[in-house]
N, C-alpha and C positions, 0 to 999 in steps of 0.2 A: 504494500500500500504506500503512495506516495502522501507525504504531507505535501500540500499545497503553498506552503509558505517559500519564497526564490529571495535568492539575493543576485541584486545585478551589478554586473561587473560595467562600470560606464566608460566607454570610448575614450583610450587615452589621449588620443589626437584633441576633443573637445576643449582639454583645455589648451591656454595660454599657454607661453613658455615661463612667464612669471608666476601663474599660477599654478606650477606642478610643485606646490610643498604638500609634507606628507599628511594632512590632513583631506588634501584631496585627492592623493594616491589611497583611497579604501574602498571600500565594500560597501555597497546602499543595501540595505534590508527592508524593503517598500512593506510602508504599510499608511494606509489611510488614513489611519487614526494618530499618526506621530504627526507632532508639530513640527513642520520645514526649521534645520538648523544651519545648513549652509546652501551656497548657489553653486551651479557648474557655470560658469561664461563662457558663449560662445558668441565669438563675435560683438554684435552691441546688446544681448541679450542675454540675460540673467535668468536660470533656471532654479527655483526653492526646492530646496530637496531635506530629508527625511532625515536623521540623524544616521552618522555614519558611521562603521569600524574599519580601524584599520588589518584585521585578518578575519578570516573565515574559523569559527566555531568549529571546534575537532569535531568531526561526526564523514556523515554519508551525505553525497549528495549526488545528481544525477546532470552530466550538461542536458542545456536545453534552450535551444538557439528560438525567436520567434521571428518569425518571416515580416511579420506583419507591423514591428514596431522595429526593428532590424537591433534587436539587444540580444545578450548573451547572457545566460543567468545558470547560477550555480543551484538548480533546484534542492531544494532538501530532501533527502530518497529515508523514508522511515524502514528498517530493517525488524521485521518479527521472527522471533529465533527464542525455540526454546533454551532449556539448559544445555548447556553445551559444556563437555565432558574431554579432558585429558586422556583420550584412548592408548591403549598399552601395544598401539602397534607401532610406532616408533617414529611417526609419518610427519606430527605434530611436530614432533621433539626437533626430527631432520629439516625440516621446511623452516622453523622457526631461529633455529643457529643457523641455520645461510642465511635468513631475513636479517637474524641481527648483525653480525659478521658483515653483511653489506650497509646498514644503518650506521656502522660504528667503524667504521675503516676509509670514510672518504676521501683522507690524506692519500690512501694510497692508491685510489684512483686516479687521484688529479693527478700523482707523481708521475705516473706512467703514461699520463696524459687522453684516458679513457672519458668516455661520457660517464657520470657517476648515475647509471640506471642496472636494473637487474632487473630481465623477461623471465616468469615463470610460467610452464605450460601444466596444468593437472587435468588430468583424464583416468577416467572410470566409464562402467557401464551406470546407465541411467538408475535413480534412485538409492546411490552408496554414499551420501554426505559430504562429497564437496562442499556446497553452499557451508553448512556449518563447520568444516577447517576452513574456510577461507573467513565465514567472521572473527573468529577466533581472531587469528590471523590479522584481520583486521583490528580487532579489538585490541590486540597489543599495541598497535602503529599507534591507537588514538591514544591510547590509555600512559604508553608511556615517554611517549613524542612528542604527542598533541599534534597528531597528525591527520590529514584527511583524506576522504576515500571517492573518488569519483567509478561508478558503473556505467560501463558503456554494457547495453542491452538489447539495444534497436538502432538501424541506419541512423534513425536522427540525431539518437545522442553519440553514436561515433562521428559523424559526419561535424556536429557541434564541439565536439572535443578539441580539435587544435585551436579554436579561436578563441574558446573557456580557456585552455592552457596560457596561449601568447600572452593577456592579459594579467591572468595570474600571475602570469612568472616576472610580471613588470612590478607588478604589487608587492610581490610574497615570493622574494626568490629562491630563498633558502627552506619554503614549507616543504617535510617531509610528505610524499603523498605518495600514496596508492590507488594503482588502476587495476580496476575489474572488468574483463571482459569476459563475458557471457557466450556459450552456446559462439564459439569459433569459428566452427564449421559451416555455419549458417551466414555468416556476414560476409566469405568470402568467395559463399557463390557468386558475387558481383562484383566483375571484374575491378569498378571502380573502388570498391568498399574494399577489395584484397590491395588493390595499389594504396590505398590512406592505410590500411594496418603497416602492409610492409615501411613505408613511412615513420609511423609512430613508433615502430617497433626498432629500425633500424635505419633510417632515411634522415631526412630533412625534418620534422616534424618529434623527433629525438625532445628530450625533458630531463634536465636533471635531476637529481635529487627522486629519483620517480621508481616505484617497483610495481611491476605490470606483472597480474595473475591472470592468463588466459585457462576459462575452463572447456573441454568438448567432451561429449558422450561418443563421440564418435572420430580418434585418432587417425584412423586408415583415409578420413575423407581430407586431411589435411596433407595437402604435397609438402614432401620434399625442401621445397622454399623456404620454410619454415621451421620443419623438425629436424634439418640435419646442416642446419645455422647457427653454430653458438649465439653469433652477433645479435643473434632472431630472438630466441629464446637460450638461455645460457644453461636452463636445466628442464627438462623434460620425467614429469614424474609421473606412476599408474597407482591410484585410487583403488584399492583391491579390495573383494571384498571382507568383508570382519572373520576369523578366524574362531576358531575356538574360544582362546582367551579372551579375545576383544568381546564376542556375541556374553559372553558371561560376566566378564566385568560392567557391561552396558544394562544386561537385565538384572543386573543385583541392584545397581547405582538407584535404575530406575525405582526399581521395587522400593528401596530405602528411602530413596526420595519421597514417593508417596505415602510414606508412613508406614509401611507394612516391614514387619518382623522376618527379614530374612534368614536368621537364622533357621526359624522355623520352615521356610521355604525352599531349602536346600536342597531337599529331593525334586519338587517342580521345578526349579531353577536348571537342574543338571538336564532335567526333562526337557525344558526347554531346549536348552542350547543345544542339545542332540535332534532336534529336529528341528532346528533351523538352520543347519549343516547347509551351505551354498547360499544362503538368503542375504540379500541388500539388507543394508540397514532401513530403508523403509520398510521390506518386510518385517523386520524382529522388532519392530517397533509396533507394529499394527499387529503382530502377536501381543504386547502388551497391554495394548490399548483395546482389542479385540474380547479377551479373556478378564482382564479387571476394570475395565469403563463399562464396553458392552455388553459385558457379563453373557458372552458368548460360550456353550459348551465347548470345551478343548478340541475334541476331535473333530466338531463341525467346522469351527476355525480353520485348523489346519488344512481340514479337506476343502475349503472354499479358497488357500491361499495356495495352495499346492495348483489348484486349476487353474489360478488366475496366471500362476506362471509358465505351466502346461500352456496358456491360451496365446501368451506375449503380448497384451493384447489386441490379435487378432480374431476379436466377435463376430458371427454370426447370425444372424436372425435362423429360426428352425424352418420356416418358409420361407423358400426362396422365390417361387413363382407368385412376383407380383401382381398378375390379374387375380388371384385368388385371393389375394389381399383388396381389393375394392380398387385398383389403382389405375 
């Protein structure tokens, strides 16, 4: 869910050459109901404007270019995420010491005279918890950086992205930031959208201070250009799915979370995790939710999640012959 709330990033050219002091190098957060606290001059006319900051709020946000008043605005992107858990498979732990190792060493970028960015690519099959390592993830940048996070999701807001950057980076050039790019595979079915990644990623269009996490469900669909470029992406990781360990440390966590007495649950628990053998963690998740929300019998459960991954799903209606259908 998007909160509705933008801050716009205003045209550096508007102003003056006298009037670019740093109270006019910031950040407008419009809103109707603030009293105008400064002007922007352009020309012989004087623009009231809203009280301003000079950086952007650690958090999420989303670019988002409007055609129609020709601004560029750092939308605020709301993130819902349940609890999100230190998994024992090791993934967090690896991602997270090259995240910081690159946050904490940018002397020795510059020395060697690198762009101070790190590409990350993470791939899994659909429904194994990317999205929540990568808040996580996120969540450290904000939490101990005070850093911020832009999602590219859709043509628009990749296509909005370098002009949200240029500005920024005039603003705020030293802000720690992270980019999320969404579902890969799908933005570079177009020709033009794969020439602005290769760009962002390794081109003209380059950000310092920047860590780019590309996720796809689907590796095999991305050439070559890409995954066998350091330049491109520097590490290439697979999302696998939860193990043994993992699936049991995840359904105790759970269980203990909602209150319930694991010890005593020791036998179901072991139940569990033996017959969640191969399952995403969406699966062993909607075993939990299935069995103690639902209050779904066990075996029914199972037999209904068993088919749904039997089916991929590829449904069927049980008639096929639509004139028998009234059609």
């Amino acid at each position: 869910m998007i909160d509705e709330r933008r801050i716009i990033i205003p045209p550096i050219d508007m102003f003056e050459e006298d009037d670019r002091s740093s109270s006019h190098d910031s950040l407008l957060e419009i809103d109707e109901n603030q009293k105008p606290s400064q002007y922007i001059k352009e020309d012989d006319k004087y623009l009231p404007l809203p009280p301003t900051v000079n950086k952007l709020p650690s958090g999420y946000y989303k670019p988002f270019y409007n055609n129609y008043n020709d601004k560029i605005y750092a939308k605020v992107k709301t993130i819902a995420s349940g609890k999100l858990y230190d998994l024992p498979n090791g993934l967090y732990k690896k991602l997270t010491d090259d995240i910081t190792h690159f946050w904490e060493n940018e002397a020795k970028y510059r020395k060697f005279g690198n762009i101070y960015k790190r590409n990350i690519l993470l791939y899994s099959i659909p429904g194994n918890g990317k999205t929540c390592l990568i808040h996580q993830i996120c969540e450290d940048v904000i939490h101990n950086y005070e850093g911020i996070v832009f999602y590219i999701d859709d043509v628009d807001s990749l296509r909005s992205y370098p002009k949200l950057m240029d500005k920024i980076r005039q603003i705020e050039p030293n802000r720690k930031i992270v980019t999320i790019i969404e579902d890969f595979e799908k933005l570079i079915e177009s020709d033009r959208n794969s020439s602005l990644l290769l760009q962002i990623l390794d081109g003209s269009d380059q950000y310092d201070g920047v860590l780019t996490i590309a996720t796809t469900n689907y590796p095999d669909k991305i050439g070559e250009q890409y995954t066998a470029r350091p330049s491109r992406f520097n590490l290439v990781v697979e999302y696998k799915k939860p193990d043994e360990n993992v699936r049991r440390f995840y359904i105790t966590n759970k269980l203990k979370d909602a209150g319930l007495d694991v010890d005593k649950l020791k036998d179901d628990i072991e139940r569990y995790v033996k017959k969640t053998e191969g399952f995403t963690f969406d699966y062993v998740k909607e075993v939990i939710e299935g069995i103690y929300v639902s209050e779904i019998p066990e075996d029914e459960l199972f037999d209904r999640i068993n088919n749904s991954i039997k089916m991929r799903g590829k449904y069927k209606t049980t008639e096929s012959n639509s004139q028998k259908l009234g059609f």
